[in-house]
C-alpha positions in Angstrom: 44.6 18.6 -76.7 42.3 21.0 -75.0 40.3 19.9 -72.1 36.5 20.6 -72.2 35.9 23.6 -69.7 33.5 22.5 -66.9 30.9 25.4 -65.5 32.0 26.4 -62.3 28.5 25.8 -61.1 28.7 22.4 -61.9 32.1 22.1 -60.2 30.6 23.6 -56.9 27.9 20.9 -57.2 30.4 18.0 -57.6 32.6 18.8 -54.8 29.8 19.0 -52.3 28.6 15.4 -53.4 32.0 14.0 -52.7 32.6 16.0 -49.3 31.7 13.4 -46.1 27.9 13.8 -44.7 27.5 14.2 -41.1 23.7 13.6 -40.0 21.7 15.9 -38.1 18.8 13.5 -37.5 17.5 13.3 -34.1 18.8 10.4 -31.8 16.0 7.7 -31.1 14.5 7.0 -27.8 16.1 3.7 -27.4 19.4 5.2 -28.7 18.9 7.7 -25.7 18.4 4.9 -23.3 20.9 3.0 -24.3 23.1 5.7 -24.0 22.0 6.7 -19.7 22.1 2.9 -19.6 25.9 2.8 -20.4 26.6 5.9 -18.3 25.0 4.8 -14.9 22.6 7.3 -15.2 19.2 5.2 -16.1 17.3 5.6 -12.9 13.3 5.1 -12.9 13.3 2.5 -15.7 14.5 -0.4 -14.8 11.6 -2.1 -12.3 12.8 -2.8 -9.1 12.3 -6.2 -7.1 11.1 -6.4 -3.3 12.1 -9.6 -1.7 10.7 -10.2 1.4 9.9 -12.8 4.4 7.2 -12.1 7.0 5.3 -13.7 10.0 2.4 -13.1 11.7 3.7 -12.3 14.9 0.4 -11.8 17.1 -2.8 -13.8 16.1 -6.1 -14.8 16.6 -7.7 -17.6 14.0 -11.4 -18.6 14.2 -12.2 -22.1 12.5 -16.1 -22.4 12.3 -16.2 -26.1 11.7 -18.8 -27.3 8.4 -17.9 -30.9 9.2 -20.6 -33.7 9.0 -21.6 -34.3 12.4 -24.5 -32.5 15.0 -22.0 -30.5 16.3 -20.2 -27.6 14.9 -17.6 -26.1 16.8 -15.7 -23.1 16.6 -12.4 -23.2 17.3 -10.1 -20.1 18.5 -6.0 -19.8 18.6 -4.9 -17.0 19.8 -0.6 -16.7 19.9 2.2 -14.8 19.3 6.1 -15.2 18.7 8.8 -15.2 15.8 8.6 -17.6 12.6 4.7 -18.2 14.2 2.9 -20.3 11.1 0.3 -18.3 8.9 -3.0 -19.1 8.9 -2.6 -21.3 6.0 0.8 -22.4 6.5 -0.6 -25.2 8.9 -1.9 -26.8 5.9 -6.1 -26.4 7.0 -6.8 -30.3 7.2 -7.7 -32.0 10.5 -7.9 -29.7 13.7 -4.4 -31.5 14.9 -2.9 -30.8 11.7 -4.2 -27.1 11.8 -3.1 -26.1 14.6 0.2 -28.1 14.6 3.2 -25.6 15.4 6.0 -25.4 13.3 8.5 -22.7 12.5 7.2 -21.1 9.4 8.6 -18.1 7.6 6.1 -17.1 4.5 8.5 -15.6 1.4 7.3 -13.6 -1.8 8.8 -11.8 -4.4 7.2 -8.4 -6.3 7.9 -6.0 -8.6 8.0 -1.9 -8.0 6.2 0.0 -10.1 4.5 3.3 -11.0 7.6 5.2 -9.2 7.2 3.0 -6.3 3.6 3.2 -5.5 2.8 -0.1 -6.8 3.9 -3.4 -5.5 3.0 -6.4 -7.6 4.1 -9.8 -6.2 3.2 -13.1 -4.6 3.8 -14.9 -1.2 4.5 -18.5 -0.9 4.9 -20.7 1.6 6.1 -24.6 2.0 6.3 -26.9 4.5 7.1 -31.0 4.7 7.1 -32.7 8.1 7.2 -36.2 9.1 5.9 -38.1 12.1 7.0 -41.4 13.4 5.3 -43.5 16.1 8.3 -45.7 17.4 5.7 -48.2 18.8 5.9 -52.0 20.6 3.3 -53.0 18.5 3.4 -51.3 15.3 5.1 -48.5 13.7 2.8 -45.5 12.6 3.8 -43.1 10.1 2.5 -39.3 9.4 3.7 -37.0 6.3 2.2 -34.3 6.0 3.1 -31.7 3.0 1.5 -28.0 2.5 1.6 -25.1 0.6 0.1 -21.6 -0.6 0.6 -18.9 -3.5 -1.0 -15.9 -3.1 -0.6 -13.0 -5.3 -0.9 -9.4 -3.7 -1.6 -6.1 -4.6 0.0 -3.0 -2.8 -0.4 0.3 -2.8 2.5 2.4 -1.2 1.9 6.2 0.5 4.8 8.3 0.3 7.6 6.4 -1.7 10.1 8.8 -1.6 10.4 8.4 2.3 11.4 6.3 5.0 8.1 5.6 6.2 6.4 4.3 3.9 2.6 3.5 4.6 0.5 0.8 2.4 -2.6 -1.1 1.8 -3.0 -4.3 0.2 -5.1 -6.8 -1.1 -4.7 -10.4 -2.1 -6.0 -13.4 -3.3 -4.7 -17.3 -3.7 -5.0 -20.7 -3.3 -3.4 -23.3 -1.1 -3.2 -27.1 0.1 -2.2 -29.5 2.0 -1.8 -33.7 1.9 -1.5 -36.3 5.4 -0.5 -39.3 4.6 -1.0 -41.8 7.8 0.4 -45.3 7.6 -0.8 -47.6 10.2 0.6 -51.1 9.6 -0.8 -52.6 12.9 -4.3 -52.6 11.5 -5.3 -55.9 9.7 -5.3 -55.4 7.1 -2.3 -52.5 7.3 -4.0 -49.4 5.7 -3.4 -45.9 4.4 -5.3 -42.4 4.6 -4.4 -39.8 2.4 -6.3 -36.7 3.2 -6.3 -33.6 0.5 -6.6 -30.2 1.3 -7.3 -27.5 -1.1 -8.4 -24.1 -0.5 -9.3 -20.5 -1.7 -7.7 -17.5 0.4 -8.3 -14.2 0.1 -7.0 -11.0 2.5 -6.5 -7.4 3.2 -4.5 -5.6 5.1 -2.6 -2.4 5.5 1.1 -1.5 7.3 4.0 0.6 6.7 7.8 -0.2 5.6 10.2 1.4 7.7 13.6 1.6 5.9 16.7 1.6 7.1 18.3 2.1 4.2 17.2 2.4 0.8 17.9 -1.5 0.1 16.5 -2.4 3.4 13.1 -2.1 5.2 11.1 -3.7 8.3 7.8 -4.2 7.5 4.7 -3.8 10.2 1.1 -4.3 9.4 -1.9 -6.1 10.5 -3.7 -8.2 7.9 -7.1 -10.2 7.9 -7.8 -13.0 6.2 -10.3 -15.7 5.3 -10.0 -19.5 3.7 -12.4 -21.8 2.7 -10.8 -25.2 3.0 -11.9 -28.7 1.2 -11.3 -32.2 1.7 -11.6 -35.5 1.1 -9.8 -39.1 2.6 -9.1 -42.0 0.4 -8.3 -45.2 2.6 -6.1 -48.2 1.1 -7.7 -51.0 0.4 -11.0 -49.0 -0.4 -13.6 -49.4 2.2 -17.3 -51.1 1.3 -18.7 -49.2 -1.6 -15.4 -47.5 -2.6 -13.7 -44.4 -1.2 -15.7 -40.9 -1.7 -13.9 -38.8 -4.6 -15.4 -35.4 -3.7 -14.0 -32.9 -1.8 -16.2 -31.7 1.0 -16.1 -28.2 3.1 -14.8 -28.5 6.4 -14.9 -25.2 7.9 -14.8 -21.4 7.6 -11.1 -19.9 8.4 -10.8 -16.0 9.8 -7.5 -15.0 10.6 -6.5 -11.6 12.1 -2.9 -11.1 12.8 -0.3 -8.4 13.1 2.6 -9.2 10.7 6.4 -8.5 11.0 8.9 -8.7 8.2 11.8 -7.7 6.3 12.2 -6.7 2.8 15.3 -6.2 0.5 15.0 -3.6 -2.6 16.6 -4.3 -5.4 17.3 -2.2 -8.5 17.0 1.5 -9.4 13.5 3.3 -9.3 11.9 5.3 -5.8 
């Protein structure tokens, strides 16, 4: 039997066909990443993370009191030392309870951008302390609780170096509650004072690194709060307690800040 005869055209075509592809098409950007990704080499993309803890190490605070009352008086604290409290680290309700010292370290967390001339972040601070009056007669109690997030924005000179200098500005809110117990009264009763308050701030230092993961941070930074309150006794007084919150005073705070920062991640 003879076999039909095939043109050798069509036999060139055929055996191309069957003979394995191998793609020219371009890689794609991800595929690229992915790739430095896996080989260590992915430097700039991934956003690196600034944890840091500061102080205001020297200060001066002005409290212009907007209490009820004929007089108004300002009040001035002027201090220095490690862990020193922030200005709104006190928690901004009564005079005692603002200018109360206790060993505060503010903390924040931000994210490096823009080739590391962008810091996006926020501080925060909290504190809880508790006050007992060991008494003959009765047995007072104080608890006070406070707070603050503020976001910031930084702008950094010169990231590729060791010094490093930057301007900032933030904005945030805060607050505070003192709870008093005084069971000798008849009968016993209970304050609770709220605080709450707007902050904002500016300021501008420089980060001195030690190493690329590590950096001391020295600035001076001025800031302003606006704090309100308002007490509600237990059992409510004659005509109930007062639900508003009322100003209190105007808050200026000029201080000179020291901290530390750790640098995580790849990027300047």
């Amino acid at each position: 039997m003879r076999h039909p005869r095939i043109p050798l055209a069509a036999t060139f075509a055929l055996a191309v066909a069957a003979a394995p592809q191998r793609s020219h098409a371009a890689p794609s950007p991800s595929a690229k990443a992915g790739a430095k990704v896996a080989g260590g080499g992915f430097k700039g993309k991934v956003p690196r993370i600034r944890i840091h803890a500061d102080t205001d190490f020297f200060g001066w605070t002005n409290i212009d009191d907007e209490g009820p009352g004929p007089d108004d008086p300002d009040i001035n604290v002027v201090g220095f030392g490690f862990g020193r409290p922030t200005l709104t680290d006190s928690g901004l309700c009564t005079a005692a309870c603002l200018l109360s010292v206790r060993p505060v370290w503010g903390l924040g967390i931000g994210v490096v951008l823009y080739k590391g001339q962008i810091v996006v972040g926020s501080r925060f601070s909290f504190t809880v302390d508790g006050i007992y009056d060991d008494d003959d007669n009765d047995d007072d109690t104080v608890n006070l609780v406070a707070g603050q997030f503020v976001p910031y924005f930084r702008w950094v000179f010169r990231p590729q170096r060791r010094v490093r200098p930057y301007v900032e500005a933030r904005f945030g809110l805060g607050g505070g509650t003192v709870v008093a117990n005084e069971p000798g009264n008849v009968p016993d009763t209970k304050a609770t004072t709220n605080v709450i308050y707007p902050t904002v701030g500016v300021g501008g230092g420089v980060h001195l690194f030690i190493v690329d993961a590590l950096s001391v941070d020295a600035g001076l930074n001025f800031d302003y709060a606006a704090p309100h309150q308002r007490t509600l006794l237990d059992p409510e007084p004659p005509g109930g307690n007062d639900e508003g919150y009322e100003p209190v005073a105007n808050v200026y705070n000029l201080g000179v800040l020291l901290g530390l920062s750790i640098w995580f991640g790849d990027g300047a």
